[in-house]
C-alpha positions in Angstrom: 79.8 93.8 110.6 78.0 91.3 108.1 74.9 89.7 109.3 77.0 86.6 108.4 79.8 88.1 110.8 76.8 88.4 113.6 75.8 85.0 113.0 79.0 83.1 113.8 80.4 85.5 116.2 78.6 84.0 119.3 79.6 80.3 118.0 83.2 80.8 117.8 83.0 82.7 121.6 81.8 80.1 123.0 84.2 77.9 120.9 86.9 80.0 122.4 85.6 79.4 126.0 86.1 75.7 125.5 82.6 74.5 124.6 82.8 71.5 122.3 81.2 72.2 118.5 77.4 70.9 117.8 76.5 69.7 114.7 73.7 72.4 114.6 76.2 74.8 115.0 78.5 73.5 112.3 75.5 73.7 109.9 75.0 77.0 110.4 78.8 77.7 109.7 79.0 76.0 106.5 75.6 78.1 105.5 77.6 81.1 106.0 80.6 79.8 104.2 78.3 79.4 101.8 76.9 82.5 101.2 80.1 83.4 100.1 80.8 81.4 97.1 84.1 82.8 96.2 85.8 81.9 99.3 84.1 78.4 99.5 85.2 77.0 96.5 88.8 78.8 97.2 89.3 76.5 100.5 87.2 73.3 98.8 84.4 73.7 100.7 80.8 72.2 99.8 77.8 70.9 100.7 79.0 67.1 100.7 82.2 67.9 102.7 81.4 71.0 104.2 80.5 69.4 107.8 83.5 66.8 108.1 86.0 69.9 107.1 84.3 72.4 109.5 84.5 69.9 112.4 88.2 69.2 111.6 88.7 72.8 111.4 86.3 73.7 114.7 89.4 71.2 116.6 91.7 73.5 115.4 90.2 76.7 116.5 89.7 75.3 119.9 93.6 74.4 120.2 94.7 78.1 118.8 92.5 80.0 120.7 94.0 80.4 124.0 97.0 81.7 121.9 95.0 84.0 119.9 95.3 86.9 122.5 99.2 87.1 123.2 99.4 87.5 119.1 96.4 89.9 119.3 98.7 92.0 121.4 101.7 91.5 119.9 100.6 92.6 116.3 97.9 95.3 117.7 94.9 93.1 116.2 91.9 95.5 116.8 89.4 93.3 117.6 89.3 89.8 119.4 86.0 88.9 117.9 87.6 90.2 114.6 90.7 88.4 115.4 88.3 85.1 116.0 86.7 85.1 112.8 89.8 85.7 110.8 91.1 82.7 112.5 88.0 80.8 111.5 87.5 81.8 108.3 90.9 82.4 106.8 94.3 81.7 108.8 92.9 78.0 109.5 91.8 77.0 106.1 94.9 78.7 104.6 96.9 76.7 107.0 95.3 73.9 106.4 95.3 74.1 102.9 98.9 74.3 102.9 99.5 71.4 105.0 97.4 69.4 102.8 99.3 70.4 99.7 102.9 69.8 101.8 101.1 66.0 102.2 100.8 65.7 98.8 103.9 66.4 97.6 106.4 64.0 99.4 109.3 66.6 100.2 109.5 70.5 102.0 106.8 72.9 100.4 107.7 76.3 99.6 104.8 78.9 100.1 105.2 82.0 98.4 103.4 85.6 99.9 103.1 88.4 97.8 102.2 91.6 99.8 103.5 95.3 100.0 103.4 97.7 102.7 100.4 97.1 105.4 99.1 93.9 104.0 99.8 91.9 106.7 102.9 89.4 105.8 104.3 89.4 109.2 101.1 89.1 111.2 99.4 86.1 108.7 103.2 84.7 108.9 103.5 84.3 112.7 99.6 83.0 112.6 100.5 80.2 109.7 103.3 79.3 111.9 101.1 78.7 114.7 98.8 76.7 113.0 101.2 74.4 111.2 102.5 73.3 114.4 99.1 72.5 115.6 98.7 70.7 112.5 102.1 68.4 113.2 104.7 70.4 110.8 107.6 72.3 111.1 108.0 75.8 109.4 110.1 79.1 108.7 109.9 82.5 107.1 112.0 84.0 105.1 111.6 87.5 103.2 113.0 88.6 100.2 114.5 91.5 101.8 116.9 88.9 103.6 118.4 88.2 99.7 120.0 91.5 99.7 123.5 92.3 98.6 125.9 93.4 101.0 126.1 97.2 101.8 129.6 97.0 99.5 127.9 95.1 96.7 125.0 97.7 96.8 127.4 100.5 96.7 128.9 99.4 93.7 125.6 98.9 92.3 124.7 102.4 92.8 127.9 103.9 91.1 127.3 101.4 88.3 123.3 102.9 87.9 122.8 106.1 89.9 119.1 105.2 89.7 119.5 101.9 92.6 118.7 105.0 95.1 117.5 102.3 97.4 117.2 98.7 98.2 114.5 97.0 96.9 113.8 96.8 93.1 115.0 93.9 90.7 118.6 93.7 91.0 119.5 94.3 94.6 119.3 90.9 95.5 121.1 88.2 95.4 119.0 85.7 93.6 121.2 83.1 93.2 121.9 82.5 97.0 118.1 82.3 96.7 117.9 79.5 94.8 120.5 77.6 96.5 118.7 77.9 99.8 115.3 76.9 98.2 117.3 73.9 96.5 118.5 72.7 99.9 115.6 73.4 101.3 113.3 71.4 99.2 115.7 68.4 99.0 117.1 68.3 102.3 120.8 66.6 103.4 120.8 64.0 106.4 121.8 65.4 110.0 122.2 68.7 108.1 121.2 72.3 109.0 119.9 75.0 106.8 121.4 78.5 107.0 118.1 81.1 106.4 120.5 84.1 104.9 119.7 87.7 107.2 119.2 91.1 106.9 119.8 94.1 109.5 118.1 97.5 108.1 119.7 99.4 110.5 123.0 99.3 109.8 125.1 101.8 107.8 122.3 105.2 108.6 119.3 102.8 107.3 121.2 101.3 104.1 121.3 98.0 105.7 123.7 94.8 105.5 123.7 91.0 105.7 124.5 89.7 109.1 125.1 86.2 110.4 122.8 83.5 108.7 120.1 81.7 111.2 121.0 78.2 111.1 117.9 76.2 111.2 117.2 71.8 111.4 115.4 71.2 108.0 111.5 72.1 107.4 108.3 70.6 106.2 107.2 74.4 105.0 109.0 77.7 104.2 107.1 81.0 103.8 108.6 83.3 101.5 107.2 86.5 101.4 108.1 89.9 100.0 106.4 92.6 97.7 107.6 91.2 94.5 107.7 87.6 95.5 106.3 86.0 92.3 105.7 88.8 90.0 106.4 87.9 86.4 108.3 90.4 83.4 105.4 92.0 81.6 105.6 92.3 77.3 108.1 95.6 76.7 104.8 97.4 75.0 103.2 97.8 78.4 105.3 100.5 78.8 104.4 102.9 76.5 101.0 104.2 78.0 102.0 103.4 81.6 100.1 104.5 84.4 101.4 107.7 86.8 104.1 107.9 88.3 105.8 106.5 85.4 105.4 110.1 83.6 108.5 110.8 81.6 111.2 109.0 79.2 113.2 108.4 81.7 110.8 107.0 84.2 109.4 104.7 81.2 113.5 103.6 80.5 113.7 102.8 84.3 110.6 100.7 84.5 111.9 98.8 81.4 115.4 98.1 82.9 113.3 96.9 86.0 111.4 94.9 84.2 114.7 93.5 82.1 116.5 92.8 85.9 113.3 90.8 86.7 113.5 88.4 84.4 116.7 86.9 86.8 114.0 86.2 89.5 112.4 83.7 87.1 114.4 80.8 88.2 113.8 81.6 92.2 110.1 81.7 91.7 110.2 78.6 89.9 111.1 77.0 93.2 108.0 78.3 94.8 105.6 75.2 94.9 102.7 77.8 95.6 101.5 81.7 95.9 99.2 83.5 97.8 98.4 87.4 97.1 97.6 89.8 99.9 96.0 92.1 97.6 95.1 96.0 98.7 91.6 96.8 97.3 93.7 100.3 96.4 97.4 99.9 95.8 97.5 103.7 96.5 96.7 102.5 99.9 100.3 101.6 100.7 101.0 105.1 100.8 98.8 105.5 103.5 99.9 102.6 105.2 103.6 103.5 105.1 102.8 107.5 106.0 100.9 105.5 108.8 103.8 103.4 110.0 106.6 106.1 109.8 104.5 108.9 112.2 104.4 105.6 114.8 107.8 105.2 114.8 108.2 109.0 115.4 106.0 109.3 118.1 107.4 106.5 119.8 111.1 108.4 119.2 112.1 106.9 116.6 113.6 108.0 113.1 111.4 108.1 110.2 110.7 109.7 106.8 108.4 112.7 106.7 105.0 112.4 104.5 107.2 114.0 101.2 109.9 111.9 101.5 107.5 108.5 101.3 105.5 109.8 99.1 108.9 110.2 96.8 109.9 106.6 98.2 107.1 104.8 97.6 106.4 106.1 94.0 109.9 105.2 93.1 108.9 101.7 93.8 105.8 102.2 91.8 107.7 103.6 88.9 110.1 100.0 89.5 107.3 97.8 89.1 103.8 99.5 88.8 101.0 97.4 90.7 98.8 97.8 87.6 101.2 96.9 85.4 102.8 93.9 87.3 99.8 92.4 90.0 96.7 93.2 88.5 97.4 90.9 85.9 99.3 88.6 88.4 96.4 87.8 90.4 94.3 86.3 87.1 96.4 83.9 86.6 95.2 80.7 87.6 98.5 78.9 86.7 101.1 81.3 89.2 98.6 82.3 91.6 96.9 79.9 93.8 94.9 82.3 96.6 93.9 86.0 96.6 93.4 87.4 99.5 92.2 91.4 99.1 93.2 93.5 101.8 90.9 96.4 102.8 91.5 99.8 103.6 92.0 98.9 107.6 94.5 96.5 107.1 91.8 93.9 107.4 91.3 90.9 105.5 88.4 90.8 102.7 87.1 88.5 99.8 89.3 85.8 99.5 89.3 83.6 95.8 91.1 81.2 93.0 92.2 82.5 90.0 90.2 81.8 87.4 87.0 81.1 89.4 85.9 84.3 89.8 
């Protein structure tokens, strides 16, 4: 742990435990925030605001808290003193950040997440929730992988390109039942529910179908997450010296048909009024991650895949869309991406900036 870590860790106990925030206390928070320039000028913090938003934000910490353990628990967070300081110095000025943009735009706000295997979409999704209810608004996820085709429609797919071995890549996805639902969403109908479209994984041996929508009262915030959620079609030259495991002709041909399908996507992300990046300070570390995830589910007596078979899964999505062809360059752009959040090697959240103010 940072000596920055140390040096909050006792304040935000005690903050736990219901003591109220000191304005000596809140000093030495914003010096921490900071030391870290990066982050501070990501959530807008200085040193002419930085006491007013830390005391608004201490409020919120104090009113989370008590519900910080039962999520804790239910996502297997590590640490509660890790679990605090995430909650104080990311999840709440995310959340807030978000509400404050959803304020200034008059109608529903659609935040996108962009985040593979292990970064955490689910756990920082049920947190945001959390928050944004504190914070007076009303929110819902929904994933990319809820836009799938049906089972039939993918099977046609498939005998169409042999390559569609699985769900996933560019083309396996309804994207125009996408936009419809971001349409409705952001300009809602009077006394009129929303249908969030979903997806059940386990059906048909693991090939999965669409099953009855969730019908939903109209939201002040949708999250919309999934691994390619924002990711942009990349100039056809890119291809020629691509990294491994894009090896061969054919692997090259693939990634340029993926990259062709992808352009369809264009019009859903335009509907996303902002993007955040969960950003793995190794994309070979989703490998791990998934190898991780699948011996769980085995030991606990359930199917999974054995180490070959993800590693042949997981490089096929890597030959779809290559990280370092498609995010690296993604999470430059200070005109598509609006937060980077890197994710370190235990799952665990690390330097957080803005495009463009690195």
């Amino acid at each position: 742990m940072s000596s920055q870590k140390r040096a909050i860790a006792p304040i935000l106990h005690n903050w736990a435990a219901g003591q109220e925030a000191r304005r000596e206390e809140l000093q030495q928070l914003l010096q921490a925030e900071l030391a870290d320039p990066k982050r501070a000028s990501a959530f807008g913090i200085d040193t002419e605001n930085g006491v007013e938003k830390l005391e608004a934000r201490s409020r919120q910490f104090q009113a989370i808290s008590p519900q910080l353990r039962d999520l804790c628990q239910r996502f297997a967070f590590p640490d509660s003193d890790l679990a605090r300081q995430t909650l104080w110095t990311l999840w709440l000025p995310l959340a807030r950040q978000i509400a404050e943009a959803k304020a200034k735009l008059g109608r529903p706000l659609v935040q996108g997440i962009l985040g593979g295997q292990g970064t955490g979409k689910t756990t920082l999704a049920a947190i945001l929730h959390l928050i944004l209810k504190e914070l007076g608004y009303s929110s819902a996820s929904l994933s990319i992988d809820d836009l799938y085709k049906s089972y039939a429609e993918r099977q046609e797919l498939q005998r169409v390109d042999p390559r569609l071995v699985w769900r996933g890549p560019p083309g396996t996805h309804d994207v125009e039942a996408g936009i419809e639902l971001l349409d409705r969403l952001r300009h809602p109908e009077p006394d009129r529910t929303l249908l969030l479209p979903r997806f059940d994984k386990s059906l048909h041996d693991g090939a999965g179908d669409r099953v009855s929508p969730a019908a939903i009262e109209p939201v002040d915030i949708l999250l919309f997450e999934g691994w390619f959620v924002g990711v942009q079609p990349i100039e056809e030259v890119k291809f020629a010296v691509a990294p491994p495991p894009i090896r061969t002709a054919s692997d090259r041909q693939f990634a340029r048909d993926t990259n062709e399908r992808l352009k369809a996507y264009l019009p859903l992300w335009q509907r996303l009024d902002r993007l955040l990046v969960l950003y793995p300070v190794d994309y070979r570390l989703s490998k791990q991650w998934r190898q991780e995830a699948e011996r769980k589910m085995i030991a606990q007596g359930k199917s999974g895949m054995s180490d070959a078979e993800i590693e042949k899964f997981v490089e096929y999505f890597w030959q779809a869309l290559h990280p370092e062809l498609f995010i690296s360059p993604l999470i430059r752009d200070p005109n598509r991406v609006d937060l980077v959040v890197e994710i370190n090697a235990d799952h665990t959240p690390g330097s957080v900036w803005k495009p463009g103010k690195l």
